[in-house]
PyMOL Python script that loads the backbone (N, CA, C, O; Angstrom):
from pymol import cmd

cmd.read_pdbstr("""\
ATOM      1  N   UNK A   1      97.103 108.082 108.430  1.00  0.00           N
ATOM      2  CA  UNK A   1      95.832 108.639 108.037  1.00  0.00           C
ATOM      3  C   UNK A   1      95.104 107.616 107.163  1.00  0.00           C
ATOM      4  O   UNK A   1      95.651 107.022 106.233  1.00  0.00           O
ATOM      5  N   UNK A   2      94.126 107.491 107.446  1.00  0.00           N
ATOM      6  CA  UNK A   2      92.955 106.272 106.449  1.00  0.00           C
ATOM      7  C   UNK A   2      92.694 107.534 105.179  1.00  0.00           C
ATOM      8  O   UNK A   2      92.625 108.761 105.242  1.00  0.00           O
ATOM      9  N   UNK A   3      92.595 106.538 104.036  1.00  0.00           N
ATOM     10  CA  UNK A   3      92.562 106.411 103.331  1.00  0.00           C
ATOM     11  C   UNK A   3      91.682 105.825 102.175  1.00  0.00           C
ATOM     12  O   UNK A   3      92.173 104.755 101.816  1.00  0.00           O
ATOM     13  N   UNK A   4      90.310 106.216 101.308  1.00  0.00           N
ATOM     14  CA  UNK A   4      89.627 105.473 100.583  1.00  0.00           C
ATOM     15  C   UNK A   4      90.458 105.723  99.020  1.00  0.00           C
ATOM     16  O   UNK A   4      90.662 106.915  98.791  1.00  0.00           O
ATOM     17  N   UNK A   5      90.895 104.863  98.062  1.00  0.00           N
ATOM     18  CA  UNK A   5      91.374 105.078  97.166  1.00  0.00           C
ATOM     19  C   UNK A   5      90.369 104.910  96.105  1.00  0.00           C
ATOM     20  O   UNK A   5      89.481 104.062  96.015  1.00  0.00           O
ATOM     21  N   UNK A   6      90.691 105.919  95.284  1.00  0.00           N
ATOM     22  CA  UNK A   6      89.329 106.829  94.091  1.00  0.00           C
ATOM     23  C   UNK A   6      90.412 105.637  92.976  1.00  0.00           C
ATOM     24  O   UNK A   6      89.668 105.150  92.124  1.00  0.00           O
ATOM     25  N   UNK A   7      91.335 105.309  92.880  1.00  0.00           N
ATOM     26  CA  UNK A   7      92.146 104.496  91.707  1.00  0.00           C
ATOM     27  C   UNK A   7      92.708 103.519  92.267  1.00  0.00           C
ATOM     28  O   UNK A   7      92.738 103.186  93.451  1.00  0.00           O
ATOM     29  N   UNK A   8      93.200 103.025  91.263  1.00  0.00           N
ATOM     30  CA  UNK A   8      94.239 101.476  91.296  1.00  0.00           C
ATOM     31  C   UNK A   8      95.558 102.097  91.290  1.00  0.00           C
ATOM     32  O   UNK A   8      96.052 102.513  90.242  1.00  0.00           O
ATOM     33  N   UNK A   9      96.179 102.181  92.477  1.00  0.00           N
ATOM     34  CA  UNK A   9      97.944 102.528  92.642  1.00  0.00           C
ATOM     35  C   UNK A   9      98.890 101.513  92.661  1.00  0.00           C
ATOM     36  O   UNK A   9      99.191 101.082  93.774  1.00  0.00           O
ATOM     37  N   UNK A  10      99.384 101.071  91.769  1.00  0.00           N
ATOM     38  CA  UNK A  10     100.736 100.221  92.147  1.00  0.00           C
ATOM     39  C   UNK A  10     101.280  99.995  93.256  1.00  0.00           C
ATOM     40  O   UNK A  10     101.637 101.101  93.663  1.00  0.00           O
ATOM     41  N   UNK A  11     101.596  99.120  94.091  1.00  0.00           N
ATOM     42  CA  UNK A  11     102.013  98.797  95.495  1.00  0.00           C
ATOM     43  C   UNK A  11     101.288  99.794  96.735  1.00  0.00           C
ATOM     44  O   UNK A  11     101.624  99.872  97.916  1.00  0.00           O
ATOM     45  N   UNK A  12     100.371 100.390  96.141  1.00  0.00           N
ATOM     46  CA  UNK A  12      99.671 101.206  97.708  1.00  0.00           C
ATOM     47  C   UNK A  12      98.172 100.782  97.356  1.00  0.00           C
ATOM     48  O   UNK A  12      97.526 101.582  98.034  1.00  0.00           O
ATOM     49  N   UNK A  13      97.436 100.139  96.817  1.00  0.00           N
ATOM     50  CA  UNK A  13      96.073  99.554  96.903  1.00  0.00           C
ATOM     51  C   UNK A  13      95.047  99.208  95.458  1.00  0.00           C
ATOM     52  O   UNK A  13      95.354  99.502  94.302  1.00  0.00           O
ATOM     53  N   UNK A  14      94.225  98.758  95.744  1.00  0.00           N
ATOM     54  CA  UNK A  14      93.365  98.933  94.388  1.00  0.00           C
ATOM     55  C   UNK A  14      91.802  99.649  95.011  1.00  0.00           C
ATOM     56  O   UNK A  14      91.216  99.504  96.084  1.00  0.00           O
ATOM     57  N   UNK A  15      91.552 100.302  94.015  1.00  0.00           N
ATOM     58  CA  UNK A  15      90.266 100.820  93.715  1.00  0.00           C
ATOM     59  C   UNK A  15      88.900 100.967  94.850  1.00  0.00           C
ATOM     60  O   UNK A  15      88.055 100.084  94.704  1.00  0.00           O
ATOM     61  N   UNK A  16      88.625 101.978  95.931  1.00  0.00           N
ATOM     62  CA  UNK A  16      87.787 101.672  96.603  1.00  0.00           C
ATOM     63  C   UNK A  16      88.233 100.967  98.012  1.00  0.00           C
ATOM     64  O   UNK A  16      87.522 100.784  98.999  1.00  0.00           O
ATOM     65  N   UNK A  17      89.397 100.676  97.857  1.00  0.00           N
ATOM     66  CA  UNK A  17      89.861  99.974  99.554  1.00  0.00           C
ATOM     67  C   UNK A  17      90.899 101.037 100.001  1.00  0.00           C
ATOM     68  O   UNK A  17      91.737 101.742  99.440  1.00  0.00           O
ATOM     69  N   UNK A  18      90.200 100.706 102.028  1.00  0.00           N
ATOM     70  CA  UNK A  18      90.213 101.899 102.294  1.00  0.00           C
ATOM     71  C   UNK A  18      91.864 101.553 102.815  1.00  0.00           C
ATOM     72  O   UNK A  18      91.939 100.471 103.399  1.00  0.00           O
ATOM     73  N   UNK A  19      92.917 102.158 102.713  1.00  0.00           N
ATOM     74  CA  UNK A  19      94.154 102.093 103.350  1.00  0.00           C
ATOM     75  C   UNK A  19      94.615 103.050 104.704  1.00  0.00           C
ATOM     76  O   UNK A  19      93.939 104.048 104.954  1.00  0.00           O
ATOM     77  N   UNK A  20      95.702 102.727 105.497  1.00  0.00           N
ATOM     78  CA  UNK A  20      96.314 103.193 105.926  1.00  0.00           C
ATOM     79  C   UNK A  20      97.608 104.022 105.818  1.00  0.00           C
ATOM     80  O   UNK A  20      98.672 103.510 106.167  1.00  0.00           O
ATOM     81  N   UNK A  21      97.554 105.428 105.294  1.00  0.00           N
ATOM     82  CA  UNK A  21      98.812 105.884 103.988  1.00  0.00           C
ATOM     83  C   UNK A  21      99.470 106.822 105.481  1.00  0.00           C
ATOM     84  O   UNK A  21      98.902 106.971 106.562  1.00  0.00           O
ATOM     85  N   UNK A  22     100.618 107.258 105.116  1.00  0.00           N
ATOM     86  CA  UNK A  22     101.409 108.262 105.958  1.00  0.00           C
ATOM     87  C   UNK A  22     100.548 109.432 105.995  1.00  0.00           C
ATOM     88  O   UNK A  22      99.958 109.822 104.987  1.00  0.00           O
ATOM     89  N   UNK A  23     100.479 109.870 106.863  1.00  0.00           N
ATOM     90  CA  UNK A  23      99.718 111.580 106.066  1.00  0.00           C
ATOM     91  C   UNK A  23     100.902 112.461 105.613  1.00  0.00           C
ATOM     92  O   UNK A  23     100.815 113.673 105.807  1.00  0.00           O
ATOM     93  N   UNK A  24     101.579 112.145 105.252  1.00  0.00           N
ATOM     94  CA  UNK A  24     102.347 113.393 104.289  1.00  0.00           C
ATOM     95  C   UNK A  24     102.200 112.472 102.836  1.00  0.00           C
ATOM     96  O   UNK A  24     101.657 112.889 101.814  1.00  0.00           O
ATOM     97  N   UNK A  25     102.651 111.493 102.963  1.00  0.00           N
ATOM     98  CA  UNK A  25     102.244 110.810 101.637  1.00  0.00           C
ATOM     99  C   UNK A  25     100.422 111.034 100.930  1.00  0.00           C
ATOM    100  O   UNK A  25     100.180 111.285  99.750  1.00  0.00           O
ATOM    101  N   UNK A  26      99.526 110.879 101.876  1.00  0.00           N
ATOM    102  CA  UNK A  26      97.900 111.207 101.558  1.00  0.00           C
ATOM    103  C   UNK A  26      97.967 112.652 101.594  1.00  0.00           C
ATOM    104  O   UNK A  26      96.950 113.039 101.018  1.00  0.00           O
ATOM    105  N   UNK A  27      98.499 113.431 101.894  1.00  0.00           N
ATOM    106  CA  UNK A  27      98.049 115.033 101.788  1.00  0.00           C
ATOM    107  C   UNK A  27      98.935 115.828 100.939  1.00  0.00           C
ATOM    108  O   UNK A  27      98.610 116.969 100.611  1.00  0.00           O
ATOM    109  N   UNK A  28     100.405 115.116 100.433  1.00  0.00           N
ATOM    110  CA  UNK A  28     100.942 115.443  99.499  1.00  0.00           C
ATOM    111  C   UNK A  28     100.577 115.057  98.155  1.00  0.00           C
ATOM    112  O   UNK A  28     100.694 115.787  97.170  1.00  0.00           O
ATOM    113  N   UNK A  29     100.125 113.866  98.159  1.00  0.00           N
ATOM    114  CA  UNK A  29     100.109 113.254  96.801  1.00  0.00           C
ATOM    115  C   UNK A  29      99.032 112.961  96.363  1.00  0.00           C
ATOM    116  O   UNK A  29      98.569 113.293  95.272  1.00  0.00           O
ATOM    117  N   UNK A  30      98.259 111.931  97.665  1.00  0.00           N
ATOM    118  CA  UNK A  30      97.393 111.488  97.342  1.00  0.00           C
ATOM    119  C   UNK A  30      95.387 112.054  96.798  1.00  0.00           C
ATOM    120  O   UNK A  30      94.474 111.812  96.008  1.00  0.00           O
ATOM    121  N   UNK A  31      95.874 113.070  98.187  1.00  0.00           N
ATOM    122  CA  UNK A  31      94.947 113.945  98.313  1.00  0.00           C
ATOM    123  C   UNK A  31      94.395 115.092  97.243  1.00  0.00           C
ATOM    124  O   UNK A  31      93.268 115.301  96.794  1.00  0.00           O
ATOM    125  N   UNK A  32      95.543 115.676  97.053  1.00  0.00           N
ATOM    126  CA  UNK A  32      95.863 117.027  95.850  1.00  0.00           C
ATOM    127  C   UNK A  32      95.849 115.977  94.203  1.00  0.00           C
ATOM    128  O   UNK A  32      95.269 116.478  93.239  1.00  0.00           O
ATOM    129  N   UNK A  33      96.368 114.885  94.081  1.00  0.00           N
ATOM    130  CA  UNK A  33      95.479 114.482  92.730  1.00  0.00           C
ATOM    131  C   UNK A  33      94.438 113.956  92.140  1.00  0.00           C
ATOM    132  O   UNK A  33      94.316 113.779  90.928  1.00  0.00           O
ATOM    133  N   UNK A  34      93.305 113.571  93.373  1.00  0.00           N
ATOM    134  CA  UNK A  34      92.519 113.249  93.224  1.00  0.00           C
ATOM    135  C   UNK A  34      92.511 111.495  93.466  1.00  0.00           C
ATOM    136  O   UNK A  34      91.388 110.995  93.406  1.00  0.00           O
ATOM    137  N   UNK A  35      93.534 110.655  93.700  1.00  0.00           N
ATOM    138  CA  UNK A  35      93.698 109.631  94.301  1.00  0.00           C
ATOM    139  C   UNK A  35      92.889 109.026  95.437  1.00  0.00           C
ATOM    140  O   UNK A  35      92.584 107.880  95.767  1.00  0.00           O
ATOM    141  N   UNK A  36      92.719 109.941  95.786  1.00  0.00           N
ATOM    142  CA  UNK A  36      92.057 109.230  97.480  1.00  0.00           C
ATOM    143  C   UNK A  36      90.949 110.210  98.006  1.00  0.00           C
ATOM    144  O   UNK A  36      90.778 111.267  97.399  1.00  0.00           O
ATOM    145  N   UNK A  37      90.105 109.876  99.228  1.00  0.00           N
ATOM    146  CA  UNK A  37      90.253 110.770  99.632  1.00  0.00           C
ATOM    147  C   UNK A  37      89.398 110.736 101.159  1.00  0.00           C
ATOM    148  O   UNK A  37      88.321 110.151 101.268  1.00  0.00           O
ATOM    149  N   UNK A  38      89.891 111.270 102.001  1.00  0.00           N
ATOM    150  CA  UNK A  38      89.864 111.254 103.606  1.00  0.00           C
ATOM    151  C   UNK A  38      88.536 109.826 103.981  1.00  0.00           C
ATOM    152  O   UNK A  38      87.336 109.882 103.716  1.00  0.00           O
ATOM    153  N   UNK A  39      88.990 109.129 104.384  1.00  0.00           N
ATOM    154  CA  UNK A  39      87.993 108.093 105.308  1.00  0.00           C
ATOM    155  C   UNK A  39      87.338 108.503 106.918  1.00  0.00           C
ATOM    156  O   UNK A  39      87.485 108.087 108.067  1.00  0.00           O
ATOM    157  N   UNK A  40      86.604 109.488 106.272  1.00  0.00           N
ATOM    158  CA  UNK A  40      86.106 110.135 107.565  1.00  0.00           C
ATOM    159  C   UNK A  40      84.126 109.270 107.209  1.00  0.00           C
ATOM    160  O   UNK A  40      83.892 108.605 106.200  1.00  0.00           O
ATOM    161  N   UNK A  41      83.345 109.485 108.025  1.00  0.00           N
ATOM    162  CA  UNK A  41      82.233 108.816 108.638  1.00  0.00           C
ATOM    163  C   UNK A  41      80.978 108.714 107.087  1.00  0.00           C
ATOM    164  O   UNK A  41      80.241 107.805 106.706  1.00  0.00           O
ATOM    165  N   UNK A  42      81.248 110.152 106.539  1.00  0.00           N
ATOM    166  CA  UNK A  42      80.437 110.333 105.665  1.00  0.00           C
ATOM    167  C   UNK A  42      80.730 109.322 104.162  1.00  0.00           C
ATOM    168  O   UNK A  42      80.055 108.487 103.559  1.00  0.00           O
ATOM    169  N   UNK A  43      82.140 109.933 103.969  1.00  0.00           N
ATOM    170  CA  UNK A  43      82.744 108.766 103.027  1.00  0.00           C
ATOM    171  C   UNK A  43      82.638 107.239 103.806  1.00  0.00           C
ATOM    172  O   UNK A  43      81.454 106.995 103.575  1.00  0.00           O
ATOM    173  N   UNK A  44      82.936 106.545 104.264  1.00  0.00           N
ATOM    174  CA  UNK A  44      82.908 105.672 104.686  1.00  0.00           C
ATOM    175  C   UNK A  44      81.451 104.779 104.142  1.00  0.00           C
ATOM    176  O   UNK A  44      81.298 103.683 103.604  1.00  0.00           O
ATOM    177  N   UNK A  45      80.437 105.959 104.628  1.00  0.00           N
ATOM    178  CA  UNK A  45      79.012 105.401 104.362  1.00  0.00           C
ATOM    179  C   UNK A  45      78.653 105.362 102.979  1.00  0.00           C
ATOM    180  O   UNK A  45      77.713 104.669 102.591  1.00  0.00           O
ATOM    181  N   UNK A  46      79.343 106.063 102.214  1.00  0.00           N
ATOM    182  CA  UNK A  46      79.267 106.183 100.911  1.00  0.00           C
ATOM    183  C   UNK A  46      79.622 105.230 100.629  1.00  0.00           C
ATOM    184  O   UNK A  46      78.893 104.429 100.044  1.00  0.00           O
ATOM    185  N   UNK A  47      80.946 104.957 100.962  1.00  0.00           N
ATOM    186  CA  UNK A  47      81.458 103.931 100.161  1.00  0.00           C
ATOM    187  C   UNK A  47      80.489 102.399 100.120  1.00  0.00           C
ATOM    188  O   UNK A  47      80.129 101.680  99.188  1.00  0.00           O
ATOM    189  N   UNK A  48      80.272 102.328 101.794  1.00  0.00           N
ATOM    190  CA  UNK A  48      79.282 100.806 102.288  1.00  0.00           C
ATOM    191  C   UNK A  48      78.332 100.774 101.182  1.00  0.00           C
ATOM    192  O   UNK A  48      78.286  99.992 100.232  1.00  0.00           O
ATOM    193  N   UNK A  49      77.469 101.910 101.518  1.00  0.00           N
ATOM    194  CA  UNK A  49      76.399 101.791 100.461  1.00  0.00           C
ATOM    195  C   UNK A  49      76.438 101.559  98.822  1.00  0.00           C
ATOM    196  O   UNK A  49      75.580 100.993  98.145  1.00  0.00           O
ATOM    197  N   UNK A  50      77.705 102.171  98.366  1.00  0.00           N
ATOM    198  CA  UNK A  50      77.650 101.566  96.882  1.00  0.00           C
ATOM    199  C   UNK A  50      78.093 100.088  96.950  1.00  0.00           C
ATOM    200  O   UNK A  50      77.533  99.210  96.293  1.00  0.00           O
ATOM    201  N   UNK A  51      78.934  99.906  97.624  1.00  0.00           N
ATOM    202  CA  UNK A  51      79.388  98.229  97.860  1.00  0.00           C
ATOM    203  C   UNK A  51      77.918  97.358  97.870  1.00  0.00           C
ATOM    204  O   UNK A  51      77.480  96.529  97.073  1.00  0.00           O
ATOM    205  N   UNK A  52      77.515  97.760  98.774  1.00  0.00           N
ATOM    206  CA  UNK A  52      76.044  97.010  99.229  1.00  0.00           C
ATOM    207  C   UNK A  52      75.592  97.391  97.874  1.00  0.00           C
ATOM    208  O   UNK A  52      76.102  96.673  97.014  1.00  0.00           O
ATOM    209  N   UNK A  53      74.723  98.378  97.376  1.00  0.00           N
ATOM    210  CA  UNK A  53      74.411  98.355  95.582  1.00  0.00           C
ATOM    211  C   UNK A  53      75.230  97.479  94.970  1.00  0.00           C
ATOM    212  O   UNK A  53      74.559  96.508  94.621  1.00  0.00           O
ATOM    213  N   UNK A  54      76.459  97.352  94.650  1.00  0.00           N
ATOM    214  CA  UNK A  54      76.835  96.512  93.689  1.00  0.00           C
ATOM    215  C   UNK A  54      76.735  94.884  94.340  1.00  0.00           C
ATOM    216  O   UNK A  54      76.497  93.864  93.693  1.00  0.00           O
ATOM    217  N   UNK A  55      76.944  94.975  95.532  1.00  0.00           N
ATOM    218  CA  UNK A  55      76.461  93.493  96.232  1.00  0.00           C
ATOM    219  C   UNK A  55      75.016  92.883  95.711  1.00  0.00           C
ATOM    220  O   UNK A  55      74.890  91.700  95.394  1.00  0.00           O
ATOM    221  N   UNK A  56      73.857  93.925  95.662  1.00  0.00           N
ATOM    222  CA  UNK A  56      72.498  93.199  95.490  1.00  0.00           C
ATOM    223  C   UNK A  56      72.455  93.125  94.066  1.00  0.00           C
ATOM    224  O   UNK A  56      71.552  92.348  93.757  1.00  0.00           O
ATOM    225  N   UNK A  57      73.198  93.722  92.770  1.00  0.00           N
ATOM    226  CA  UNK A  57      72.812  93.744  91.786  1.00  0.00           C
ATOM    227  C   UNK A  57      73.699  92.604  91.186  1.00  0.00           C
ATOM    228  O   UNK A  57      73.100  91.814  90.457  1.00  0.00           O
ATOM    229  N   UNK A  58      74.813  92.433  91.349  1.00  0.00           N
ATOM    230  CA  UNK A  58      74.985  90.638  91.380  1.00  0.00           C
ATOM    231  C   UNK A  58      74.490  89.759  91.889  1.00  0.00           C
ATOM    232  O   UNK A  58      74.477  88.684  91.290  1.00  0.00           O
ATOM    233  N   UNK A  59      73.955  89.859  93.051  1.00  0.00           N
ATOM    234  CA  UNK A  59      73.061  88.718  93.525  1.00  0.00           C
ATOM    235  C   UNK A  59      71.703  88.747  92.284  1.00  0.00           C
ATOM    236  O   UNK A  59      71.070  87.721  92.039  1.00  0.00           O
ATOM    237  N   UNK A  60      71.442  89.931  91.668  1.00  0.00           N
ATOM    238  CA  UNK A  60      69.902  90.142  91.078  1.00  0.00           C
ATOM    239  C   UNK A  60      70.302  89.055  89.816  1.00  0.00           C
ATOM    240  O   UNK A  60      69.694  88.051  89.445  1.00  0.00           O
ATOM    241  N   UNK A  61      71.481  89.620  89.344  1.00  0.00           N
ATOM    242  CA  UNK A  61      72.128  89.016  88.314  1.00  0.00           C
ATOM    243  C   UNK A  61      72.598  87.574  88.237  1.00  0.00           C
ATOM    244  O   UNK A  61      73.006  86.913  87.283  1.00  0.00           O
ATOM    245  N   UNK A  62      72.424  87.285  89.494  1.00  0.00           N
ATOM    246  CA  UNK A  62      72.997  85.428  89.127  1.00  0.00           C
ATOM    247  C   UNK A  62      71.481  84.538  89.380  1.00  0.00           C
ATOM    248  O   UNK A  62      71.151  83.408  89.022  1.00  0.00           O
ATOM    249  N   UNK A  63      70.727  85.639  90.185  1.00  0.00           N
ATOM    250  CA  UNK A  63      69.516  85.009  90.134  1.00  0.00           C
ATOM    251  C   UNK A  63      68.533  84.629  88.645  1.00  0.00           C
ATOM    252  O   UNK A  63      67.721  83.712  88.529  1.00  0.00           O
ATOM    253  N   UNK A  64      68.923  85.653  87.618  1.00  0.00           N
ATOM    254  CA  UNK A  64      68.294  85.663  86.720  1.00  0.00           C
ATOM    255  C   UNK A  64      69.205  84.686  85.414  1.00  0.00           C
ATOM    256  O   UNK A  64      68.671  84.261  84.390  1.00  0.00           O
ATOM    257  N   UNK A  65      70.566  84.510  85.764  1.00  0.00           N
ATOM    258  CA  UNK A  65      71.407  83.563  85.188  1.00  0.00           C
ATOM    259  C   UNK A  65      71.079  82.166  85.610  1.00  0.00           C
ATOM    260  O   UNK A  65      71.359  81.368  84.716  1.00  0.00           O
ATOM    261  N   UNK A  66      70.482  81.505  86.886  1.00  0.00           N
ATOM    262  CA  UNK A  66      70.138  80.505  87.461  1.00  0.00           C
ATOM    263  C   UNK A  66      68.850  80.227  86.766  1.00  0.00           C
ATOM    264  O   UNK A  66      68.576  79.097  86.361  1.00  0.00           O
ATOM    265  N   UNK A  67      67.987  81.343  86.612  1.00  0.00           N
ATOM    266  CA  UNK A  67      66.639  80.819  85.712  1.00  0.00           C
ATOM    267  C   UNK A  67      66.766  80.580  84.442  1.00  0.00           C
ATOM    268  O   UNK A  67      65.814  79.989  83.932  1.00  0.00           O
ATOM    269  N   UNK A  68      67.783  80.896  83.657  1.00  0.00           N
ATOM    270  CA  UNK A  68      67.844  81.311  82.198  1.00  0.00           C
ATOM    271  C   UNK A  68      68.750  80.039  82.159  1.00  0.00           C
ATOM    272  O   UNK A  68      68.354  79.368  81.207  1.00  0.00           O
ATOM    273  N   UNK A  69      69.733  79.453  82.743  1.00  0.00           N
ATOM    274  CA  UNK A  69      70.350  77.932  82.645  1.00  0.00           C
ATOM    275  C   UNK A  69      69.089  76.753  83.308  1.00  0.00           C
ATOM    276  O   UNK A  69      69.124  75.552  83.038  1.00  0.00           O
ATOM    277  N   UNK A  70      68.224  77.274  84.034  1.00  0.00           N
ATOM    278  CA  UNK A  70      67.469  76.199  84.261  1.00  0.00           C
ATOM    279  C   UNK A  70      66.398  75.942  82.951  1.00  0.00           C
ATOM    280  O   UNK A  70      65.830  74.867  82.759  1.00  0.00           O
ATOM    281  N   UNK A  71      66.262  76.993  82.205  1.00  0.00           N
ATOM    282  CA  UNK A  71      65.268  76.839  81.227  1.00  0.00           C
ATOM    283  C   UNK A  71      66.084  76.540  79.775  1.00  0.00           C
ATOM    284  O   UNK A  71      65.489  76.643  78.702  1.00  0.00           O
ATOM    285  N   UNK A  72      67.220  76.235  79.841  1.00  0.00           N
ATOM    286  CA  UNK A  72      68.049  75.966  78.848  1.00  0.00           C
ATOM    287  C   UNK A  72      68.609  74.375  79.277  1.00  0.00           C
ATOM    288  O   UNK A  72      68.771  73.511  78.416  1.00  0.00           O
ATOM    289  N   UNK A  73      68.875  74.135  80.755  1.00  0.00           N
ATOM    290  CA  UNK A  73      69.114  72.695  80.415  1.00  0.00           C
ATOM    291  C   UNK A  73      67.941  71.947  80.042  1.00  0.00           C
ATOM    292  O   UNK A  73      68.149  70.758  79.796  1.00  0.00           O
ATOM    293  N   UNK A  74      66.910  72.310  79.955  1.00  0.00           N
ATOM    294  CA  UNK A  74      65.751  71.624  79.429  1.00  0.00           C
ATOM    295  C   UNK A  74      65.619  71.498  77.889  1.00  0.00           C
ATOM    296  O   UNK A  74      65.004  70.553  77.393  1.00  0.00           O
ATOM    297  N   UNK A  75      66.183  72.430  77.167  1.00  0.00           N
ATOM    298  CA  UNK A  75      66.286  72.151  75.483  1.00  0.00           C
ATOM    299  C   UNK A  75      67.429  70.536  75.293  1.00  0.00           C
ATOM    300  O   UNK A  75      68.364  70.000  75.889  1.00  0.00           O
ATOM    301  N   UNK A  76      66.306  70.247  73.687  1.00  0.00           N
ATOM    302  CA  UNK A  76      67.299  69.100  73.919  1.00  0.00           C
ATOM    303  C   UNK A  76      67.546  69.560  72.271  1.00  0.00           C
ATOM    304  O   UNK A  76      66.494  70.077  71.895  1.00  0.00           O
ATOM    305  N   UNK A  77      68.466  69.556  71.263  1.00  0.00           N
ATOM    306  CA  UNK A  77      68.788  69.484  70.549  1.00  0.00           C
ATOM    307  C   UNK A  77      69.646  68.587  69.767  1.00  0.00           C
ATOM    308  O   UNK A  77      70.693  68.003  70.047  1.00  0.00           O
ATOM    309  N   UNK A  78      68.627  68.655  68.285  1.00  0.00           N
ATOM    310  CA  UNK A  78      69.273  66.785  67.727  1.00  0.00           C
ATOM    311  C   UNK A  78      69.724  67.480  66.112  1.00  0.00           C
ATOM    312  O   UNK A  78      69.079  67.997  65.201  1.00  0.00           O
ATOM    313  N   UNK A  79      71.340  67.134  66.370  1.00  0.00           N
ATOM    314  CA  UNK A  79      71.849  68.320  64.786  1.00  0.00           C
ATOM    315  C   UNK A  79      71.828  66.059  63.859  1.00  0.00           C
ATOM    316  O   UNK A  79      72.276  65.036  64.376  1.00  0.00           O
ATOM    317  N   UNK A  80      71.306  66.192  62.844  1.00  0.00           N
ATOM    318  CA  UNK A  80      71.642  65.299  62.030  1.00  0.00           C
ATOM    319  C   UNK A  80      73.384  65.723  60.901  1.00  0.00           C
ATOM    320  O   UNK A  80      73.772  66.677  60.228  1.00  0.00           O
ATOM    321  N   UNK A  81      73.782  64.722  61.182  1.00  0.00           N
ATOM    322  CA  UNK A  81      74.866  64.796  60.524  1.00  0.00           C
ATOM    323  C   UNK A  81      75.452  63.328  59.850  1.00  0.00           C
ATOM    324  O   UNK A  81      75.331  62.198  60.323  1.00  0.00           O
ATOM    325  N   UNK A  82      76.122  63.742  58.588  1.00  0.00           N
ATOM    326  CA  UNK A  82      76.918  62.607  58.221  1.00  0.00           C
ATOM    327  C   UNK A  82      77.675  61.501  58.957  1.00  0.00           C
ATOM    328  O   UNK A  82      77.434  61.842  60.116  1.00  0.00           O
ATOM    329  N   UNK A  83      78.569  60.199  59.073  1.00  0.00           N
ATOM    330  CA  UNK A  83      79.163  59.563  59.771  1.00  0.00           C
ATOM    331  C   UNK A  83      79.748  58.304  58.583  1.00  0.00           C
ATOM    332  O   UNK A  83      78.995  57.874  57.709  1.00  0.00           O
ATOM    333  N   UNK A  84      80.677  58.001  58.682  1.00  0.00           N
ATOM    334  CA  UNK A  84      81.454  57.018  58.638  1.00  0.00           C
ATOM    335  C   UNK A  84      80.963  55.784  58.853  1.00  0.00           C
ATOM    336  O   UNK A  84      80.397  55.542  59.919  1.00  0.00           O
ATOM    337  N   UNK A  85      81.079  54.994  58.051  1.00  0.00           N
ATOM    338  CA  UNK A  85      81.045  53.392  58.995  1.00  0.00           C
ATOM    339  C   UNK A  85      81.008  53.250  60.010  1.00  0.00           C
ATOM    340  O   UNK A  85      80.052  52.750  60.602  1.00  0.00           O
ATOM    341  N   UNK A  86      82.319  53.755  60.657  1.00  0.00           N
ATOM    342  CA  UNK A  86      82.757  53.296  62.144  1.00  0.00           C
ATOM    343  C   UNK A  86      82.226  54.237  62.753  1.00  0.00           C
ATOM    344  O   UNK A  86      82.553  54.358  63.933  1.00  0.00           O
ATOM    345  N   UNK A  87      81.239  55.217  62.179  1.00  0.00           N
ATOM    346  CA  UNK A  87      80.761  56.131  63.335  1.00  0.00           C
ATOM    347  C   UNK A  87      81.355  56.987  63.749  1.00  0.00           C
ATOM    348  O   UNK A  87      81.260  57.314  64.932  1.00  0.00           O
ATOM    349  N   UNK A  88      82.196  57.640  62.832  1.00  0.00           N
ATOM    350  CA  UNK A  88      83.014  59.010  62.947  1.00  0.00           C
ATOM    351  C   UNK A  88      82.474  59.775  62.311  1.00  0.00           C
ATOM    352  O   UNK A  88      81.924  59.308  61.314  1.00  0.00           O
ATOM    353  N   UNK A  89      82.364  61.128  62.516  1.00  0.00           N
ATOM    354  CA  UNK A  89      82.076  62.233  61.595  1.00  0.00           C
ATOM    355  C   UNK A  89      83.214  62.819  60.732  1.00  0.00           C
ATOM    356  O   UNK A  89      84.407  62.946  61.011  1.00  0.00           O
ATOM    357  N   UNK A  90      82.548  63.136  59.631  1.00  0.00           N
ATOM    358  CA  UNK A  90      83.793  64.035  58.836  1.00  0.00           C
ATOM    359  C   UNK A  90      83.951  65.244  58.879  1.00  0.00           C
ATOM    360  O   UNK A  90      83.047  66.008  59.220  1.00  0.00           O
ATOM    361  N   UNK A  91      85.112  65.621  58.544  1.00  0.00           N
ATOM    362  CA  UNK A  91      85.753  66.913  59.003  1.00  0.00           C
ATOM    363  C   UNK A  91      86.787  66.760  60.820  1.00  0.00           C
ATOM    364  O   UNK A  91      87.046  65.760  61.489  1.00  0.00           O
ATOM    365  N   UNK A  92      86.956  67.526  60.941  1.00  0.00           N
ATOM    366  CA  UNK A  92      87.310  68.109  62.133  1.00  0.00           C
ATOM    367  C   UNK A  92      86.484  68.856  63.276  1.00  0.00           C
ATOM    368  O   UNK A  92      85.525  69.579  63.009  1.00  0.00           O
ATOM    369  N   UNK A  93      86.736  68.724  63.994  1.00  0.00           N
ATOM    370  CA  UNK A  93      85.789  69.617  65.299  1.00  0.00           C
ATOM    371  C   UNK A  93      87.212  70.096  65.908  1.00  0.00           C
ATOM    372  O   UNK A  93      88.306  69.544  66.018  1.00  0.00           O
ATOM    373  N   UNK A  94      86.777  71.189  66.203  1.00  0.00           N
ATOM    374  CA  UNK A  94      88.199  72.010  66.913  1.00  0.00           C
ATOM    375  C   UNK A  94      87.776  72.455  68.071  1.00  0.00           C
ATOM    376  O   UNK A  94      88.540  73.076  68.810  1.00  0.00           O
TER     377      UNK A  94
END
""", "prot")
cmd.dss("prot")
cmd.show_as("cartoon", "prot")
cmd.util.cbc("prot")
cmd.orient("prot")
């Protein structure tokens, strides 16, 4: 019996992927605790569609990370600091 898993199970799947479980194992266990639940046409589409939502809202999100590093490698910043003779600074940098 297919399977969409509502949690993260130890050796039977993580979160949202749809499995292939025994059906006594999915209708004993899985089913009745709220673990899973039937990969029939409607779920299925559910599921696509939030995937696809979280698909475009990272794409929205790296788009707006790509503008915000392009307008930052353009700062130039000049820290004045002490130095040594030889052109060492004092202290430590860690």
């Amino acid at each position: 019996m297919k399977v969409i898993l509502k949690a993260d199970i130890k050796g039977v799947g993580k979160k949202e992927q749809v499995i292939n479980a025994s059906d006594g194992y999915a209708r004993n266990f899985l089913l009745p605790k709220g673990l899973a639940v039937e990969a029939n046409n409607a779920n299925m589409a559910q599921l696509k569609a939030k995937q696809d939502s979280i698909k475009f809202q990272k794409s929205q999100e790296r788009q707006e990370a790509i503008k915000i590093a392009e307008k930052l490698s353009k700062i130039q910043l000049k820290v004045p600091v002490k130095a040594g003779e030889n052109g060492k600074i004092f202290g430590r940098c860690i």
